[in-house]
Biopython code that builds the backbone (N, CA, C, O; Angstrom):
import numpy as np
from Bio.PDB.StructureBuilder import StructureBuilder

atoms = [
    (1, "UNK", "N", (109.393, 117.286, 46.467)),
    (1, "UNK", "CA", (108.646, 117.445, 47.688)),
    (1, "UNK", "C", (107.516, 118.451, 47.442)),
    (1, "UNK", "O", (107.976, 119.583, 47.293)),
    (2, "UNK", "N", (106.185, 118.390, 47.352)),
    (2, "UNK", "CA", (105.126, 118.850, 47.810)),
    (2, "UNK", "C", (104.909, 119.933, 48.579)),
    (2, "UNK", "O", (105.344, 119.774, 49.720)),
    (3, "UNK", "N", (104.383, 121.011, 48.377)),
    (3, "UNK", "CA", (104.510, 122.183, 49.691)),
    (3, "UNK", "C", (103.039, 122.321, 49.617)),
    (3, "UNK", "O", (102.426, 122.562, 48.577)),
    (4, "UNK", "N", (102.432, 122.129, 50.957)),
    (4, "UNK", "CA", (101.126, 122.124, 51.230)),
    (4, "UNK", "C", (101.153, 123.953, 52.006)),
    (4, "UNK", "O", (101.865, 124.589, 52.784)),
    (5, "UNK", "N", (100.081, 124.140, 51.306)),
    (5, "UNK", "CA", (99.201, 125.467, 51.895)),
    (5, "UNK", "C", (98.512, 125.328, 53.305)),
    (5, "UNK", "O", (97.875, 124.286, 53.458)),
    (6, "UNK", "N", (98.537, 126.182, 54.321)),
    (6, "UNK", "CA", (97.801, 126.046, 55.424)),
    (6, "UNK", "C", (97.076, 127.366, 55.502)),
    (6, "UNK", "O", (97.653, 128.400, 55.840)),
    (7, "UNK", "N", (96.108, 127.323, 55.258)),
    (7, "UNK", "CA", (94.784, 128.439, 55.781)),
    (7, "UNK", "C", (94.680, 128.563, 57.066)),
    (7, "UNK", "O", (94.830, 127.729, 57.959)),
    (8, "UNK", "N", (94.335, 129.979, 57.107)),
    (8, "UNK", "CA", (94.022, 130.144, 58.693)),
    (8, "UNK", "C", (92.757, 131.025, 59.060)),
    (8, "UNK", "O", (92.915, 131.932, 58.243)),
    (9, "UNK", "N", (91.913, 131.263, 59.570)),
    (9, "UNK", "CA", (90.884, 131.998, 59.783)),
    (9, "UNK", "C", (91.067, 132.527, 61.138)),
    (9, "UNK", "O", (91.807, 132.151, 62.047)),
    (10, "UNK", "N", (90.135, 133.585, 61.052)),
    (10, "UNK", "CA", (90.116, 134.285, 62.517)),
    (10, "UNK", "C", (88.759, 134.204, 63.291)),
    (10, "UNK", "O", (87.861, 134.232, 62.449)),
    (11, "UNK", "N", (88.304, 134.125, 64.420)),
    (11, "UNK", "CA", (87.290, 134.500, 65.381)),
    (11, "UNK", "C", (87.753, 135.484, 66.446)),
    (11, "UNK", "O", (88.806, 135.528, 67.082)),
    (12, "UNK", "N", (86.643, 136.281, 66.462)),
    (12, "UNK", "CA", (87.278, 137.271, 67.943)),
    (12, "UNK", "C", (85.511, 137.698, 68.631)),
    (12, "UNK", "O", (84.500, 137.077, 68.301)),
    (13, "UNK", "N", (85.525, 138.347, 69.172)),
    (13, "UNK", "CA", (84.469, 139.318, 69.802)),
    (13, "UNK", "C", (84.583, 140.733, 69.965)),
    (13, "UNK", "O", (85.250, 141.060, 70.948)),
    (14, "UNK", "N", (84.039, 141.817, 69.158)),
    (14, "UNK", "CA", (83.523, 142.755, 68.887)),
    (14, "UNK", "C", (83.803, 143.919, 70.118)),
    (14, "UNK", "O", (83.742, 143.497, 71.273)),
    (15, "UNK", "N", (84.097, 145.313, 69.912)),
    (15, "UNK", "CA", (84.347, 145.919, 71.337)),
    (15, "UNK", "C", (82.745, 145.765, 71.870)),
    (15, "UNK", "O", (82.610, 145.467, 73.057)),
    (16, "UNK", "N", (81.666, 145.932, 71.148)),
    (16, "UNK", "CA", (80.683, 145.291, 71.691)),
    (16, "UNK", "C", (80.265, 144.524, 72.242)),
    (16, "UNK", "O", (79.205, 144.915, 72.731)),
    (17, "UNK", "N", (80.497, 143.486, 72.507)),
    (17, "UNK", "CA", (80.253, 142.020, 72.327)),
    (17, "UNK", "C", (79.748, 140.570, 71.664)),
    (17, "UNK", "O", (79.386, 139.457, 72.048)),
    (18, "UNK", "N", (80.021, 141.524, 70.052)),
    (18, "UNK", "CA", (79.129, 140.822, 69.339)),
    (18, "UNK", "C", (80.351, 139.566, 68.541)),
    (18, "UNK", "O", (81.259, 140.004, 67.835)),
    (19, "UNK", "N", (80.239, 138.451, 68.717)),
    (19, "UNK", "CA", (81.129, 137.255, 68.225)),
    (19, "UNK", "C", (81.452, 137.587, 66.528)),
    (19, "UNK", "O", (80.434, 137.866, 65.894)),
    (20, "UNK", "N", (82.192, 137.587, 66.078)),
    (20, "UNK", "CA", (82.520, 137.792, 64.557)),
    (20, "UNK", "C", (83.674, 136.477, 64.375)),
    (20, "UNK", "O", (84.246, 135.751, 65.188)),
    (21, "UNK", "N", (83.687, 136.588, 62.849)),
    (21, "UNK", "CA", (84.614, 135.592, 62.218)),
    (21, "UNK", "C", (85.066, 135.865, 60.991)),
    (21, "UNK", "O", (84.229, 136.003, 60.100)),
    (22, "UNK", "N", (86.351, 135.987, 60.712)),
    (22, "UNK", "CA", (86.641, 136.382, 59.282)),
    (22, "UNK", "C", (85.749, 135.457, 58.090)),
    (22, "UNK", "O", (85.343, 134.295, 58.095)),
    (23, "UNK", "N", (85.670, 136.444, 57.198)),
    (23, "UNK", "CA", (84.848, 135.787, 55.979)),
    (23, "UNK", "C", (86.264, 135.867, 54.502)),
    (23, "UNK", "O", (86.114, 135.903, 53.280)),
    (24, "UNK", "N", (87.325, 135.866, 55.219)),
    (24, "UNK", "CA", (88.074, 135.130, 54.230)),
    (24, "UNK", "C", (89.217, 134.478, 54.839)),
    (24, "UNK", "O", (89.157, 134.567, 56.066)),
    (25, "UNK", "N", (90.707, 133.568, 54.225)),
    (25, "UNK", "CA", (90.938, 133.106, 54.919)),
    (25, "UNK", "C", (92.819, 133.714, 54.629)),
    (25, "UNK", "O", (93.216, 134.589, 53.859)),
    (26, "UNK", "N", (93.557, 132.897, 55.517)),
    (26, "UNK", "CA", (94.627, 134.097, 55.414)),
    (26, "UNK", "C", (95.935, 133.201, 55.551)),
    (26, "UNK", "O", (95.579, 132.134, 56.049)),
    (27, "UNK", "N", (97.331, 133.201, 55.307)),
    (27, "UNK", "CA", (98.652, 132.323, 55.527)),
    (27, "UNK", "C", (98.706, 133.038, 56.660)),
    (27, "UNK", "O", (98.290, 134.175, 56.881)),
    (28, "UNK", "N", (99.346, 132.144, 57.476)),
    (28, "UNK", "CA", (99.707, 132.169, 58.677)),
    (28, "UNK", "C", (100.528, 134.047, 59.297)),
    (28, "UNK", "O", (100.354, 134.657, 60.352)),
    (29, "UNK", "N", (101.312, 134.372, 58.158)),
    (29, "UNK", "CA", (101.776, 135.715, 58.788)),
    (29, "UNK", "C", (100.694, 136.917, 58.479)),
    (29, "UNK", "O", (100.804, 138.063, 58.917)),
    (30, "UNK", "N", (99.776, 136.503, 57.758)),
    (30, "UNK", "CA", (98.467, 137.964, 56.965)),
    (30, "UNK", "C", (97.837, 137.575, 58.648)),
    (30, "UNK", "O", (97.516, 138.473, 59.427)),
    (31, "UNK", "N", (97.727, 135.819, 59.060)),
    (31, "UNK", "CA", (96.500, 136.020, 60.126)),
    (31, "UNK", "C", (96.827, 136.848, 61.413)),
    (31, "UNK", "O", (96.193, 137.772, 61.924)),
    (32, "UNK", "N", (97.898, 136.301, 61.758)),
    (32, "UNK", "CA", (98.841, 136.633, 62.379)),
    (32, "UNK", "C", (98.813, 138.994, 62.998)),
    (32, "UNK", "O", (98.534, 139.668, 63.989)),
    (33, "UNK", "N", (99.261, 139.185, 61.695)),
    (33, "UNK", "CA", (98.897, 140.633, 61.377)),
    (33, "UNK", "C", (97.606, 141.309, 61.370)),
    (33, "UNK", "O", (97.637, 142.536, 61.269)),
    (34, "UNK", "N", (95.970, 140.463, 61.502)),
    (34, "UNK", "CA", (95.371, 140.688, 61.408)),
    (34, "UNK", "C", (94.844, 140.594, 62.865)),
    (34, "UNK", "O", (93.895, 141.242, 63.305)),
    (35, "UNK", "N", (95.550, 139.745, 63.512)),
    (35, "UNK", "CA", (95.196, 139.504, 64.920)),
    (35, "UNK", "C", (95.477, 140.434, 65.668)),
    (35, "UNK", "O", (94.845, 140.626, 66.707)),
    (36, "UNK", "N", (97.130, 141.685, 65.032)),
    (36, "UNK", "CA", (97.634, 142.038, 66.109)),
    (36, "UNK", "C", (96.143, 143.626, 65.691)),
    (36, "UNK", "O", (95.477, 144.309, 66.468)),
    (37, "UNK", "N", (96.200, 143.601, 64.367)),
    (37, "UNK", "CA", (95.133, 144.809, 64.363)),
    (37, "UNK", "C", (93.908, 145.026, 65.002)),
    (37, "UNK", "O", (93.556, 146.135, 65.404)),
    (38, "UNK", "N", (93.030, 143.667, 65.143)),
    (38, "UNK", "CA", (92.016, 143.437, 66.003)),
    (38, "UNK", "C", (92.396, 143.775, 67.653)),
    (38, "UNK", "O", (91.794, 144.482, 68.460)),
    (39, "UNK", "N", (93.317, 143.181, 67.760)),
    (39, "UNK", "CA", (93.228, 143.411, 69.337)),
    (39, "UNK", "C", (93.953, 145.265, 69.690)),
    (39, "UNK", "O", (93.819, 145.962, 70.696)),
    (40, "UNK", "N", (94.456, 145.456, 68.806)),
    (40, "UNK", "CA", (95.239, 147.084, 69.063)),
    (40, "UNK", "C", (93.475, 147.633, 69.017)),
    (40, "UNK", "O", (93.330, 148.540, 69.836)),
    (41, "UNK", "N", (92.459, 147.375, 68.441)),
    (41, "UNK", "CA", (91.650, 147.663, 67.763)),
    (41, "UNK", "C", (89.793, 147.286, 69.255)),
    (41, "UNK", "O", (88.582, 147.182, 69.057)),
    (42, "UNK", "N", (90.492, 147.239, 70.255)),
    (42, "UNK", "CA", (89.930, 146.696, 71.150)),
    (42, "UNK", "C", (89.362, 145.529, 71.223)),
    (42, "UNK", "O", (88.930, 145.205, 72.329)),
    (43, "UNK", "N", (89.189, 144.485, 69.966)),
    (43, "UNK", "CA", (88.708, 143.499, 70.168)),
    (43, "UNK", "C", (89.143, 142.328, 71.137)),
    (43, "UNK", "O", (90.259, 142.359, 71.656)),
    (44, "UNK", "N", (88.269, 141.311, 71.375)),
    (44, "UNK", "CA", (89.216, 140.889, 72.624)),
    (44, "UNK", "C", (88.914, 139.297, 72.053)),
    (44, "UNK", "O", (88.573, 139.209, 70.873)),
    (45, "UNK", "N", (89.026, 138.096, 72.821)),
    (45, "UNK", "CA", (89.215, 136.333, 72.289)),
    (45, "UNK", "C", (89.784, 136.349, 70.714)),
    (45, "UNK", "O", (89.626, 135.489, 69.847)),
    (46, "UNK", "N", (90.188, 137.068, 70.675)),
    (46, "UNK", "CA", (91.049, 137.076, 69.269)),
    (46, "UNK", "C", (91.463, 135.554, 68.543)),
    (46, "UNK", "O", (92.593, 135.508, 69.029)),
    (47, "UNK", "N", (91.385, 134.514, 67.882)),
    (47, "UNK", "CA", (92.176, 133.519, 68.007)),
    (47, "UNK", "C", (92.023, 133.479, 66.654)),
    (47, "UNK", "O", (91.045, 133.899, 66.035)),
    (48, "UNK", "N", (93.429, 132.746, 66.003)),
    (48, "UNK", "CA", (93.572, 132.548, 65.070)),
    (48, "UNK", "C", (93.527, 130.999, 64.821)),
    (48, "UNK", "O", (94.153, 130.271, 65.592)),
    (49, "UNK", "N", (92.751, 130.415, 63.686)),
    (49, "UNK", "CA", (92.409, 128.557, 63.736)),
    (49, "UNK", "C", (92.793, 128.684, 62.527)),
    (49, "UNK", "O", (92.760, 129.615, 61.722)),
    (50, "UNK", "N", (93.481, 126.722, 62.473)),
    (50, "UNK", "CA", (93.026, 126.402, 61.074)),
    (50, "UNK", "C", (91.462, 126.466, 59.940)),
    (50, "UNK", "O", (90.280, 126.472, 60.286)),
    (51, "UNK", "N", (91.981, 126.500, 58.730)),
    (51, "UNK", "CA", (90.726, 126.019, 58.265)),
    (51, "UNK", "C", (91.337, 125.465, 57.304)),
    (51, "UNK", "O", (92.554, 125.590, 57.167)),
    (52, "UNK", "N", (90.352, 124.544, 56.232)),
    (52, "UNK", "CA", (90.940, 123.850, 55.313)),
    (52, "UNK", "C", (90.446, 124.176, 53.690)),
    (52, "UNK", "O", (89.216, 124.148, 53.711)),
    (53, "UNK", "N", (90.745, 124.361, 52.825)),
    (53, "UNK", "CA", (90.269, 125.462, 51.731)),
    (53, "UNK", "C", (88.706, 125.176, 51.754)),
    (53, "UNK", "O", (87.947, 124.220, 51.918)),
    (54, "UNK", "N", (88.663, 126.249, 51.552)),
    (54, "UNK", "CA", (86.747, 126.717, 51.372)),
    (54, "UNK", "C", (86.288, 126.119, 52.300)),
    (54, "UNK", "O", (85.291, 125.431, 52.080)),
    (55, "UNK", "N", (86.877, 126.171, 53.720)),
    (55, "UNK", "CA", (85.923, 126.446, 55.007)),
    (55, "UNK", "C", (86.373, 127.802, 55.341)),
    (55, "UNK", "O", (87.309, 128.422, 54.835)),
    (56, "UNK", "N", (85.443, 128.227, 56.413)),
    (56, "UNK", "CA", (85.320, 129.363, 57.058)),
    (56, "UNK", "C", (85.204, 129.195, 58.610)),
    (56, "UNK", "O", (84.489, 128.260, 58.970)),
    (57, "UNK", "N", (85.865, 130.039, 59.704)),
    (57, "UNK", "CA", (85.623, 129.515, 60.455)),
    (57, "UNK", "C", (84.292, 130.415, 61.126)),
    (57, "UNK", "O", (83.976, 131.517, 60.678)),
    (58, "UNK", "N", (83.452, 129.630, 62.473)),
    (58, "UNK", "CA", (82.414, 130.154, 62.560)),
    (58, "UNK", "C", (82.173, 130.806, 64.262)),
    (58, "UNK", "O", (82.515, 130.300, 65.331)),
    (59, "UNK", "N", (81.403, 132.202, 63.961)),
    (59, "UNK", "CA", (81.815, 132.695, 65.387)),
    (59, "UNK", "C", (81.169, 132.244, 66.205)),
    (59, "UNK", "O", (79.957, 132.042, 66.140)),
    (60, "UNK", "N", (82.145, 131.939, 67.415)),
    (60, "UNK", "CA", (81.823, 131.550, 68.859)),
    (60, "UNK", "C", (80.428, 132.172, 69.459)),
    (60, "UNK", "O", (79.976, 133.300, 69.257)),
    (61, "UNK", "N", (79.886, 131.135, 70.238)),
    (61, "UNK", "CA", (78.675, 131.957, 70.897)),
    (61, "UNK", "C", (77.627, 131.576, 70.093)),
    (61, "UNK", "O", (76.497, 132.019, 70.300)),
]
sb = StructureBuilder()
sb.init_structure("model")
sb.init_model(0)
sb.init_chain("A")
sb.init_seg("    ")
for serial, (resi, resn, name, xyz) in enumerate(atoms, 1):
    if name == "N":
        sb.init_residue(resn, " ", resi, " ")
    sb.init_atom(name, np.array(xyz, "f"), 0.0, 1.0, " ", f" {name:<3s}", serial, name[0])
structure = sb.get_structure()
């Protein structure tokens, strides 16, 4: 049996308001952990998406 990899990327918005997007990509528990740091971190639309190798995902807005 085959074990497929799933990438995940992040988008959020800035305590500023400026839209960002991770520029690398992460397994599900790194994104996960990275989400909870962003938002402890005031950021806010936090979401974690698929991506599929060597995409990136791109910020909202």
């Amino acid at each position: 049996m085959a074990i497929t990899m799933q990438n995940f990327g992040l988008t959020w918005t800035d305590t500023d308001g400026t839209p960002r997007a991770a520029a690398v990509s992460y397994d599900k528990t790194s994104a996960e952990r990275r989400q909870a740091q962003l938002e402890a971190g005031g950021c806010t639309d936090v979401e974690v998406v698929p991506v599929t190798p060597g995409e990136l995902p791109r910020p909202r807005g």
